[in-house]
N, C-alpha and C positions, 0 to 999 in steps of 0.2 A: 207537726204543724197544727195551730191551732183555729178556729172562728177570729181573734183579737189580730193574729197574723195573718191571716189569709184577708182579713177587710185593713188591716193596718190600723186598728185601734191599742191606744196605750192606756191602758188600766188607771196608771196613776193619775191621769187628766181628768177621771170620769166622778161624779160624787159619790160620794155615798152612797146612796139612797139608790144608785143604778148598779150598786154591786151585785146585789142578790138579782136581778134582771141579765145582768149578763153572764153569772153560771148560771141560770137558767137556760138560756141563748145558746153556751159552749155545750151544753148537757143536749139539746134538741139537735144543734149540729151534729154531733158526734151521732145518735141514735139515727137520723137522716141519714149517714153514709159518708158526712164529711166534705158535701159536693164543693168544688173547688172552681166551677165552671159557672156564668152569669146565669143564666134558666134557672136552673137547679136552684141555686144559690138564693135569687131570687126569692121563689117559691119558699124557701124553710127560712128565710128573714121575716117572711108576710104571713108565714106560722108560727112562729116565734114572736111577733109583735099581737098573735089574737089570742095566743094563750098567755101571753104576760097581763093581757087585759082581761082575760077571763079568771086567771088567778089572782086578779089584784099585786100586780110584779110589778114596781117602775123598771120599764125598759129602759137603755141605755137610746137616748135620743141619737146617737151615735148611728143605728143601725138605721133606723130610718131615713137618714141621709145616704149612710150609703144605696139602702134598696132604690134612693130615687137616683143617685149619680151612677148607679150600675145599667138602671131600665132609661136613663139617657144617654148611658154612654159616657157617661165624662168620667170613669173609677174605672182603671185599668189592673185587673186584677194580678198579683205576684205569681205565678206558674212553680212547679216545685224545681224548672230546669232555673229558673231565676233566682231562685233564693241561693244565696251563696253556702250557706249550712246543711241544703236539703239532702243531699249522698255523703254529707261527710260523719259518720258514725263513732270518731274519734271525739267529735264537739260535746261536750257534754252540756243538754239542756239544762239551764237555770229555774225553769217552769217547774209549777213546784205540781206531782202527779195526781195530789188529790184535790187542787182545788184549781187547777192553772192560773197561778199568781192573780186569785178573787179573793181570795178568804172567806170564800164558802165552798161546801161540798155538798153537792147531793146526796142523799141516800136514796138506797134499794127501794124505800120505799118512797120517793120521788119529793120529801122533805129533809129541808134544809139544815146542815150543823153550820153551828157555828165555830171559824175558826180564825185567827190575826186579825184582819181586819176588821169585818163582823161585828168586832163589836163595838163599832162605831154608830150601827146598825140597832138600837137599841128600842124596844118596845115600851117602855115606861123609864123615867128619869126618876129617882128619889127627889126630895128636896136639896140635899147636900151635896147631889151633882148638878142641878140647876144652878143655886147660887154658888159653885165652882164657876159653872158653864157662863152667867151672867155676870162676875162678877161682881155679887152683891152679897149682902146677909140674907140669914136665912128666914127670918122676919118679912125684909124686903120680898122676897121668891113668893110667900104667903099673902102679902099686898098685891101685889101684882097679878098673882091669881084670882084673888079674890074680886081684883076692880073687874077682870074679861070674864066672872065666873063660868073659871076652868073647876069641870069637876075631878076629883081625884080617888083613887081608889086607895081603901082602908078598910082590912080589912079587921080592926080593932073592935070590941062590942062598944056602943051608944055610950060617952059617957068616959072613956078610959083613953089613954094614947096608946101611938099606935103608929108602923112606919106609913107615910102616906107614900104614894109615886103618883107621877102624872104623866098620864099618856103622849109619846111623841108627838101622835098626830095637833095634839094643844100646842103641845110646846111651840110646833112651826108654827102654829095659825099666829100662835100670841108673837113669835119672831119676825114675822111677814108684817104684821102688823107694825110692830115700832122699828125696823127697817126704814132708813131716809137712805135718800141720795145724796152724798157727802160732799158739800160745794165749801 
């Protein structure tokens, strides 16, 4: 049993950008003892949301909702006499054991690898995935930075070319930005 099944969250619904938030989440749960019961539960959800903000983690907004439909009562938790799989030892889990179907894994020492999914998860974009991502040239990718002067790292000497990449964090602000509502 997992944190995703015990709150009845589906991975595949969640973004991106809340993957690495929720092996984070599955990793504290598990360390906590696994509690299965509202109190407990409780408690290591509102630990897991301070140290996602203390590590700079998007949490999966996910848990939030549930901590507040558990602490009113409206999120009826699965018990393991409930789950139809929980004693059947013949069922072979599909979870995969190193990353529980996140596409991350913790390590030992409490940073993250990347794996499957992950790398959707990406820390700088080249140019050549940009104008993939945009659907533009790669000219265009250069303009376009240029007008929101997104700076970009290069680590080429003054004067010479050189692969540039530019930071996710840009990348959303500039996508948030020309974002409409599509009437």
């Amino acid at each position: 049993m997992s944190l995703r099944s015990t709150l009845q969250i589906n991975a595949k619904l969640l973004p991106d950008c809340e993957l690495q938030g929720l092996a984070l989440a599955e990793d504290m749960w598990d360390r906590a003892g696994r509690p299965i019961t509202a109190g407990p539960l409780i408690a290591v959800i509102e630990e897991i949301l301070q140290c996602s903000a203390k590590e700079g983690v998007i949490y999966p907004r996910v848990l939030l909702l549930r901590k507040k439909e558990l602490q009113h009562g409206r999120f009826e938790l699965l018990l393991t006499s409930q789950n139809p799989n929980a004693g059947d030892n013949n069922v072979k889990s599909k979870v995969c054991p190193l990353c529980r179907d996140t596409g991350v894994v913790t390590n030992t020492s409490g940073s993250f690898a990347a794996l499957g999914r992950i790398d959707k998860l990406q820390v700088y974009f080249s140019i050549q995935e940009l104008a993939n991502r945009w659907r533009c040239s790669r000219p265009t990718v250069y303009n376009r930075l240029r007008s929101v002067g997104a700076q970009v790292l290069d680590f080429a000497t003054p004067g010479k070319k050189g692969k540039k990449v530019v930071s996710a964090k840009v990348v959303r602000q500039i996508e948030s930005k020309k974002t409409k509502r599509f009437v």
